[in-house]
mmCIF file of the N, C-alpha and C atoms, coordinates in Angstrom:
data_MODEL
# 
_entry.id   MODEL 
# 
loop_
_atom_site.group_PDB 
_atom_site.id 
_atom_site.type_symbol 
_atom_site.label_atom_id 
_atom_site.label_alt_id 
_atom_site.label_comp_id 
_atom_site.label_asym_id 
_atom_site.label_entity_id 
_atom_site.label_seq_id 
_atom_site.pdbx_PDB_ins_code 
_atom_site.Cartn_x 
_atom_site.Cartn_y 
_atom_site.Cartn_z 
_atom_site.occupancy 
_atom_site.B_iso_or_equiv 
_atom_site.pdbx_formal_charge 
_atom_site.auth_seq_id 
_atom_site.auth_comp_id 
_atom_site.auth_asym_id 
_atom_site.auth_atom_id 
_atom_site.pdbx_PDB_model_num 
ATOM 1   N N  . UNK A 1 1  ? 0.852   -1.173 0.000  1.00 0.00 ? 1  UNK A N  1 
ATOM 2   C CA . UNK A 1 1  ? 0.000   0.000  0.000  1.00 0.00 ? 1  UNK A CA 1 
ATOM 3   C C  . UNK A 1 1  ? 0.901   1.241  0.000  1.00 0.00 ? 1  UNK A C  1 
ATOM 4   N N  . UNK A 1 2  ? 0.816   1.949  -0.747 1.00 0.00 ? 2  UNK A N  1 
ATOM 5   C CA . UNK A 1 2  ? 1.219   3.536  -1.217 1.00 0.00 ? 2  UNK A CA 1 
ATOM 6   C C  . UNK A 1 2  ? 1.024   4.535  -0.461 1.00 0.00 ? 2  UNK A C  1 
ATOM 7   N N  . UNK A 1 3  ? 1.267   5.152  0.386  1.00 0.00 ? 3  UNK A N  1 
ATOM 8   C CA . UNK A 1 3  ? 0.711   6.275  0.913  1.00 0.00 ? 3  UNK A CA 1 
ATOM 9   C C  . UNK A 1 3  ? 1.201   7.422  0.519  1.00 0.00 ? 3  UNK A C  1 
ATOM 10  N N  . UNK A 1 4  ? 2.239   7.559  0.048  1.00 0.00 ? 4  UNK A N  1 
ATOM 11  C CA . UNK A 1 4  ? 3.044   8.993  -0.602 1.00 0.00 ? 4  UNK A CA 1 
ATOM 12  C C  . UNK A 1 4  ? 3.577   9.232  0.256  1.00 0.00 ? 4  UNK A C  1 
ATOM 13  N N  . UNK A 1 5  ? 3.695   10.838 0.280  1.00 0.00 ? 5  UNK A N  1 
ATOM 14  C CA . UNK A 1 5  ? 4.967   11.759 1.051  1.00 0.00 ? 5  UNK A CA 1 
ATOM 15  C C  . UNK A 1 5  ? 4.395   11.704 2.509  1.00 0.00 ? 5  UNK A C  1 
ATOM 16  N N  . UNK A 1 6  ? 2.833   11.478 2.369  1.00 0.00 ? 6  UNK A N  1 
ATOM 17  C CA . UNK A 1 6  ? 2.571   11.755 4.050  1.00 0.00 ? 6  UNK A CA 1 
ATOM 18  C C  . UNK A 1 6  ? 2.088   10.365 4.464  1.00 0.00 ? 6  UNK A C  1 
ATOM 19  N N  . UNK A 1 7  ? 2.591   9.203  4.514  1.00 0.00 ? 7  UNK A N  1 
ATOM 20  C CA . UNK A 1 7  ? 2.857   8.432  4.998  1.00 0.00 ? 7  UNK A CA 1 
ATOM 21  C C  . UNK A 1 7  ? 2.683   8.601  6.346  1.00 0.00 ? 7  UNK A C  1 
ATOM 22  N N  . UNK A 1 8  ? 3.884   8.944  7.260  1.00 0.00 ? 8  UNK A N  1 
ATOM 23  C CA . UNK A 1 8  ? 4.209   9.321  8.590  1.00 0.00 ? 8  UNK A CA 1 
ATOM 24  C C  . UNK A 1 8  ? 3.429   10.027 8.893  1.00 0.00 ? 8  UNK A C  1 
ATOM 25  N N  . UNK A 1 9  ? 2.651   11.125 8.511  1.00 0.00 ? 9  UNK A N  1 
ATOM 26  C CA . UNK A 1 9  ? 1.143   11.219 9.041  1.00 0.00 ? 9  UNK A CA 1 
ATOM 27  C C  . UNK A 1 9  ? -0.011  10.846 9.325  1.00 0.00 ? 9  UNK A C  1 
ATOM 28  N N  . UNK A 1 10 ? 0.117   9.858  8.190  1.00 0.00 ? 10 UNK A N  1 
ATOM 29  C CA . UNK A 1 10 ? -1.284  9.135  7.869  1.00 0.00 ? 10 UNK A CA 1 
ATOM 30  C C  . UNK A 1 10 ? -1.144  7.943  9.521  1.00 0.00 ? 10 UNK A C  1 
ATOM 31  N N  . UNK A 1 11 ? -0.257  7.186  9.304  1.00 0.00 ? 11 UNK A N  1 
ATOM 32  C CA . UNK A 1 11 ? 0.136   6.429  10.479 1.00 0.00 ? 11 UNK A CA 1 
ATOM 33  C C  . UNK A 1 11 ? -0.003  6.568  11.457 1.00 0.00 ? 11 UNK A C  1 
ATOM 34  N N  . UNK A 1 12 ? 0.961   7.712  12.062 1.00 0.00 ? 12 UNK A N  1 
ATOM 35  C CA . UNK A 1 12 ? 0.162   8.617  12.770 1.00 0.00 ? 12 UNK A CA 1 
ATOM 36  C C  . UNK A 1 12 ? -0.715  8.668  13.588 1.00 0.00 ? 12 UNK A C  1 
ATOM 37  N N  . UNK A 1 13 ? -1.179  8.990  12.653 1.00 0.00 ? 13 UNK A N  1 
ATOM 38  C CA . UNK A 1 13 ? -3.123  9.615  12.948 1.00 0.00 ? 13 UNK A CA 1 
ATOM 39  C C  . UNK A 1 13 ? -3.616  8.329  13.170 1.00 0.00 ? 13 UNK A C  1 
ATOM 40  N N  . UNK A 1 14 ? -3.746  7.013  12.276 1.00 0.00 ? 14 UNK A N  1 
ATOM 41  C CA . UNK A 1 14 ? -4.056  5.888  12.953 1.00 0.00 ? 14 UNK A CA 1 
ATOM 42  C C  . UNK A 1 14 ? -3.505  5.479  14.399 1.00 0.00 ? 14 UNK A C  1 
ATOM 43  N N  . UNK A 1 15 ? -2.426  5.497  14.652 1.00 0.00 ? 15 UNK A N  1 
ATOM 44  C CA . UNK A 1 15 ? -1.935  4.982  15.953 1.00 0.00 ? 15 UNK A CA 1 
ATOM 45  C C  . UNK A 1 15 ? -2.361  6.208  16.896 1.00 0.00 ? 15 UNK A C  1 
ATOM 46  N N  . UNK A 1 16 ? -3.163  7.300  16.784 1.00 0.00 ? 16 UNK A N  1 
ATOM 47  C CA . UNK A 1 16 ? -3.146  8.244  18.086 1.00 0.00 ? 16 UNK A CA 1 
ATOM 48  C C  . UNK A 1 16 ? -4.999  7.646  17.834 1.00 0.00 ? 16 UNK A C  1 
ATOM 49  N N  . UNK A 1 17 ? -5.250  7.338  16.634 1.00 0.00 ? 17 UNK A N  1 
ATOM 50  C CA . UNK A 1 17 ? -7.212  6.629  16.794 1.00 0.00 ? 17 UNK A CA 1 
ATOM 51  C C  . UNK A 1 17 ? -7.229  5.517  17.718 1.00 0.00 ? 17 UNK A C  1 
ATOM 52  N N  . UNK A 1 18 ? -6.052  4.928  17.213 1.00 0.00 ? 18 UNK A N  1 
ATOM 53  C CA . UNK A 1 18 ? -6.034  3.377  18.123 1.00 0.00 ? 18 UNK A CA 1 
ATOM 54  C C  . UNK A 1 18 ? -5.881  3.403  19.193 1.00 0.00 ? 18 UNK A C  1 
ATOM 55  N N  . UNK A 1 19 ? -4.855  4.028  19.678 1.00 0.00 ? 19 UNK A N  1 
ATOM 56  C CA . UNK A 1 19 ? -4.150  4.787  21.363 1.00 0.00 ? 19 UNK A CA 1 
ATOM 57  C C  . UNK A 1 19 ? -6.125  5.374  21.883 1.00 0.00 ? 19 UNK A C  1 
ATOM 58  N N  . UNK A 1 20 ? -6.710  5.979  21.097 1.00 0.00 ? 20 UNK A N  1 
ATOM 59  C CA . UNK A 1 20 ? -7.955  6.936  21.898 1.00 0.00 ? 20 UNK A CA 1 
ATOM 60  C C  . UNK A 1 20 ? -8.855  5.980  22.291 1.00 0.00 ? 20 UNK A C  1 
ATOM 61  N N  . UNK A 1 21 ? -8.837  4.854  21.041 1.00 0.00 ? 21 UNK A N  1 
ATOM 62  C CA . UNK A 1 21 ? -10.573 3.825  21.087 1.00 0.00 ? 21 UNK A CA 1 
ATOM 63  C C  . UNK A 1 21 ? -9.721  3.128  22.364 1.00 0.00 ? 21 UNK A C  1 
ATOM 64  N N  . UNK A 1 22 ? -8.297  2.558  22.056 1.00 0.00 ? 22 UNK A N  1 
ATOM 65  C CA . UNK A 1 22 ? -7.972  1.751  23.103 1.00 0.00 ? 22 UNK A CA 1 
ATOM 66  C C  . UNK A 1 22 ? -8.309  2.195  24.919 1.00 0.00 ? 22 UNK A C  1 
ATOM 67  N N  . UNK A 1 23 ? -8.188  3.378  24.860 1.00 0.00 ? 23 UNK A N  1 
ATOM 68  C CA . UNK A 1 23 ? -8.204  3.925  26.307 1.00 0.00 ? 23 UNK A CA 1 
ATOM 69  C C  . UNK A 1 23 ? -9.824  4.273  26.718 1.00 0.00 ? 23 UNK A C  1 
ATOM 70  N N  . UNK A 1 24 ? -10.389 4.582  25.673 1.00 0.00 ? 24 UNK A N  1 
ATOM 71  C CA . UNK A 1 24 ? -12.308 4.881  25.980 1.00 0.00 ? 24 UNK A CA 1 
ATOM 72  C C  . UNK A 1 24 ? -12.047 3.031  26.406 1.00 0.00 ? 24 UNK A C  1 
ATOM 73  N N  . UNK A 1 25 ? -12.149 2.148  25.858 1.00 0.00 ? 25 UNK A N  1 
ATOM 74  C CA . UNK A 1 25 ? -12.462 0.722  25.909 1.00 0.00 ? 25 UNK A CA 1 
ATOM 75  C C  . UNK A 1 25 ? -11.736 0.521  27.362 1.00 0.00 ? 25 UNK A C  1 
ATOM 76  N N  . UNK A 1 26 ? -10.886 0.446  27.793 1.00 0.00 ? 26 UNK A N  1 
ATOM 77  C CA . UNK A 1 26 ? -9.599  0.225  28.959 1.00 0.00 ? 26 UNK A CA 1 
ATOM 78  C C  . UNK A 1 26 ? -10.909 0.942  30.079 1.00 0.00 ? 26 UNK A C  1 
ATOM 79  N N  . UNK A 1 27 ? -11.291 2.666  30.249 1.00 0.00 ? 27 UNK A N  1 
ATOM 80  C CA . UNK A 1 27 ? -12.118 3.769  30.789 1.00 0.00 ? 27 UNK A CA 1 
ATOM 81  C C  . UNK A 1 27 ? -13.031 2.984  30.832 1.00 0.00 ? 27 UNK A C  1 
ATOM 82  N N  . UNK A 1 28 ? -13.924 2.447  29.723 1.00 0.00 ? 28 UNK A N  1 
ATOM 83  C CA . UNK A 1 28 ? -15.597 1.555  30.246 1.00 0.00 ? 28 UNK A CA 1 
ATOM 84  C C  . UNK A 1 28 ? -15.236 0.633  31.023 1.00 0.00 ? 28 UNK A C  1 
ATOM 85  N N  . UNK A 1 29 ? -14.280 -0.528 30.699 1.00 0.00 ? 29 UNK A N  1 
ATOM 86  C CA . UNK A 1 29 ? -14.415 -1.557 31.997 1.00 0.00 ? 29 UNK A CA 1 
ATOM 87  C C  . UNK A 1 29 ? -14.199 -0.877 32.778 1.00 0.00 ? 29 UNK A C  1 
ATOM 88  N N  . UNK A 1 30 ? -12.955 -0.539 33.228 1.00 0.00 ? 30 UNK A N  1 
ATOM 89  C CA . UNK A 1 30 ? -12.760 -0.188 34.760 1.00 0.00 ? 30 UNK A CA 1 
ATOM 90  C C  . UNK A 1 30 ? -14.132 0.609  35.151 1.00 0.00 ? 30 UNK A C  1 
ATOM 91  N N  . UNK A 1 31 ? -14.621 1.794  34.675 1.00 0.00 ? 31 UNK A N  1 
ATOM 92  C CA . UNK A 1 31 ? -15.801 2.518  35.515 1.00 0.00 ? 31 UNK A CA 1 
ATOM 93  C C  . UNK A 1 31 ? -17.018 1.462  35.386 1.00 0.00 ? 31 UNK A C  1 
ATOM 94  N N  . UNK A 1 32 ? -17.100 0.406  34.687 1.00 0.00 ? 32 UNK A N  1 
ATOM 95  C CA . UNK A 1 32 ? -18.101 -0.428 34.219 1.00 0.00 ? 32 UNK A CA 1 
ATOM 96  C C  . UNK A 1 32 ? -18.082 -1.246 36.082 1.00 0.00 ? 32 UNK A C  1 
ATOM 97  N N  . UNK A 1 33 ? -16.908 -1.344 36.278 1.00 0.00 ? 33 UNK A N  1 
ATOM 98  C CA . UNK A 1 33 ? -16.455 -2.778 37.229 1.00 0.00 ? 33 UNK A CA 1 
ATOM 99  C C  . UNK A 1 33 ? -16.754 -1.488 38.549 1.00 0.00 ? 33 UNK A C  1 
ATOM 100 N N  . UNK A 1 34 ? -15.909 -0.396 38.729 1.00 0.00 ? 34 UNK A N  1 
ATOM 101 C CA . UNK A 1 34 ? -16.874 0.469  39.400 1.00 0.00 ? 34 UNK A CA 1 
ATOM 102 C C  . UNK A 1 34 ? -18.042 0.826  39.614 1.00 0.00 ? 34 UNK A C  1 
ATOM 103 N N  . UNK A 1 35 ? -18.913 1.217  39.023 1.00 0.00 ? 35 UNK A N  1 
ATOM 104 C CA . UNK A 1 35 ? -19.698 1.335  39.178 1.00 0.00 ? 35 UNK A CA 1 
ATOM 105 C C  . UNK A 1 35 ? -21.231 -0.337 39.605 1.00 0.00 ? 35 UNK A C  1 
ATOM 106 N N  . UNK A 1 36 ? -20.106 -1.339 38.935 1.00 0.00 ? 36 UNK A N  1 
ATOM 107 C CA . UNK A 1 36 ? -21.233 -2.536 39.817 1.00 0.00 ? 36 UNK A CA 1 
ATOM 108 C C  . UNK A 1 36 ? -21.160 -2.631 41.145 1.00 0.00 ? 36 UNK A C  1 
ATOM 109 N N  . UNK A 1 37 ? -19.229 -2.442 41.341 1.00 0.00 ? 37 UNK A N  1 
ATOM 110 C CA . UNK A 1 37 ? -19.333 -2.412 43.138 1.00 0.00 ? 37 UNK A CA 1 
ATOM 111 C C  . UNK A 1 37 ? -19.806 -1.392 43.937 1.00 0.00 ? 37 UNK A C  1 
ATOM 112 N N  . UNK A 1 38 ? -20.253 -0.188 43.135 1.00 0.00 ? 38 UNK A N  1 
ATOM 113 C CA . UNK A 1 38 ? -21.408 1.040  43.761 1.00 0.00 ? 38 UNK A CA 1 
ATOM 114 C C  . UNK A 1 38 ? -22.981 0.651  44.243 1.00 0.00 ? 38 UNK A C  1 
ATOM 115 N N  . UNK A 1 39 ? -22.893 -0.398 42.705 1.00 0.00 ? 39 UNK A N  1 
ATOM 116 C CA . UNK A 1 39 ? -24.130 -0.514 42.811 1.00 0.00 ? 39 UNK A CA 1 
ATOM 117 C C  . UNK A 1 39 ? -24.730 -1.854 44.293 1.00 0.00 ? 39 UNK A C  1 
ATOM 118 N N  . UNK A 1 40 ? -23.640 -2.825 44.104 1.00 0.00 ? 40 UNK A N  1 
ATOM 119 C CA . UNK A 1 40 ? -23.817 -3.656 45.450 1.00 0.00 ? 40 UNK A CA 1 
ATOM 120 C C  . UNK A 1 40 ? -23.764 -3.630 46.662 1.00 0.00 ? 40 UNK A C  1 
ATOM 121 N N  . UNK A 1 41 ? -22.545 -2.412 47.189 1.00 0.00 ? 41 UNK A N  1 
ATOM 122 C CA . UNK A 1 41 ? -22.700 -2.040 48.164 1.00 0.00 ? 41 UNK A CA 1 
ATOM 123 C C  . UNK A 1 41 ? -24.203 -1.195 48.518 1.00 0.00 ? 41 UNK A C  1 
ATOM 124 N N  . UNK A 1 42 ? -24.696 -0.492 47.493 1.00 0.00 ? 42 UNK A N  1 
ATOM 125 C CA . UNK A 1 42 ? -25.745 0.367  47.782 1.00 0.00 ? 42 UNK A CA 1 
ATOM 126 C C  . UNK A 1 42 ? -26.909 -1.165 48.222 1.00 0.00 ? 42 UNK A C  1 
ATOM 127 N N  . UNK A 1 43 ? -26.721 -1.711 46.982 1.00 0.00 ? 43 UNK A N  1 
ATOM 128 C CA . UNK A 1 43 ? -28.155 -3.143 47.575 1.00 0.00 ? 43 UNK A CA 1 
ATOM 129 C C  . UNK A 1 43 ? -27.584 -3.326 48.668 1.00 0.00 ? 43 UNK A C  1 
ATOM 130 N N  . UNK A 1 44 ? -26.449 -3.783 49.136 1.00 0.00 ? 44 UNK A N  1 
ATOM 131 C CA . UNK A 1 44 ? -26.083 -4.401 50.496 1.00 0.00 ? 44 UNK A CA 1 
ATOM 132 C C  . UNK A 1 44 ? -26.628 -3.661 51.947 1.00 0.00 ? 44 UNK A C  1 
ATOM 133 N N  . UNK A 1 45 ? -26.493 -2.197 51.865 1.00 0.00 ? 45 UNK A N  1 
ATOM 134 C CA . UNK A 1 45 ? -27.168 -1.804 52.492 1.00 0.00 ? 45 UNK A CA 1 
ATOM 135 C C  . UNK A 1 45 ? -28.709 -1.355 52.567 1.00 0.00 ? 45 UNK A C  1 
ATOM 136 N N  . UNK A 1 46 ? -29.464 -1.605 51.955 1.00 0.00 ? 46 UNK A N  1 
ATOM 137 C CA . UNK A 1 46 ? -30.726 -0.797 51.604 1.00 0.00 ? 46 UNK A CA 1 
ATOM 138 C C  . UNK A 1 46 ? -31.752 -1.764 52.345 1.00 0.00 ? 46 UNK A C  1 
ATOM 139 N N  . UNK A 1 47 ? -32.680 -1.597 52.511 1.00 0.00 ? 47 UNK A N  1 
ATOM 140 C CA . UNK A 1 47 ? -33.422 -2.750 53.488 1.00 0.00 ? 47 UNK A CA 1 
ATOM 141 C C  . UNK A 1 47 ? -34.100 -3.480 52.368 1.00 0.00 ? 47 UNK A C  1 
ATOM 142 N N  . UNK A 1 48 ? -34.503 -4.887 52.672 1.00 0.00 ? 48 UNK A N  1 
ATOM 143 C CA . UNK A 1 48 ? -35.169 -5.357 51.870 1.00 0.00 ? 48 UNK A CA 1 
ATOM 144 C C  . UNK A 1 48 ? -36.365 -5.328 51.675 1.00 0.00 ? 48 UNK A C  1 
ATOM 145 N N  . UNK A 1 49 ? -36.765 -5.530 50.260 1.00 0.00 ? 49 UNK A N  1 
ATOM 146 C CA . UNK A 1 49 ? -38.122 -5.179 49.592 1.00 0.00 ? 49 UNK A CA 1 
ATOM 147 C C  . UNK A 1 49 ? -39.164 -6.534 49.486 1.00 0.00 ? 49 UNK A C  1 
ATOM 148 N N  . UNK A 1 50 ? -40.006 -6.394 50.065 1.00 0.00 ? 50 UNK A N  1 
ATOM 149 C CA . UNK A 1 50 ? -41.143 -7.589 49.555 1.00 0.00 ? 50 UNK A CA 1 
ATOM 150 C C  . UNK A 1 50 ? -41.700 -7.365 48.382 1.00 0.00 ? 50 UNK A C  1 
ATOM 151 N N  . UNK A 1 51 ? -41.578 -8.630 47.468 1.00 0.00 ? 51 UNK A N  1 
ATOM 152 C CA . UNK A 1 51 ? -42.814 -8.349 46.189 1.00 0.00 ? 51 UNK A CA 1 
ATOM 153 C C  . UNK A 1 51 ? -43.558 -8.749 46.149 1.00 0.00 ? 51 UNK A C  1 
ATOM 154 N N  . UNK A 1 52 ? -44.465 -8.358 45.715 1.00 0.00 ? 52 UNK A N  1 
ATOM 155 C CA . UNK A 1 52 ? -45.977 -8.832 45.979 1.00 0.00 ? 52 UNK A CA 1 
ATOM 156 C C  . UNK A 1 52 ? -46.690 -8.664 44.396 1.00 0.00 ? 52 UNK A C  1 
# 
């Protein structure tokens, strides 16, 4: 594949897309895995509910 003179840009620019999606993706789990242990401690304490 050909890219011409701007090559080293084009590249680049892919590896700083890849570096961004990689770190949003890396950012959801971790706050993903946070936010479940928010959410259990909150059930853990809350009183329990009858359903009816």
């Amino acid at each position: 594949m050909e890219l011409g003179p701007h090559a080293a840009y084009i590249w680049s620019a892919y590896a700083v897309v890849a570096a961004t999606l990689a770190a949003l993706i890396g950012w959801l789990i971790v706050d993903g895995r946070r936010q479940q242990r928010l959410i259990d401690e909150f059930e853990a304490r809350s009183t329990p509910r009858s359903r009816n």
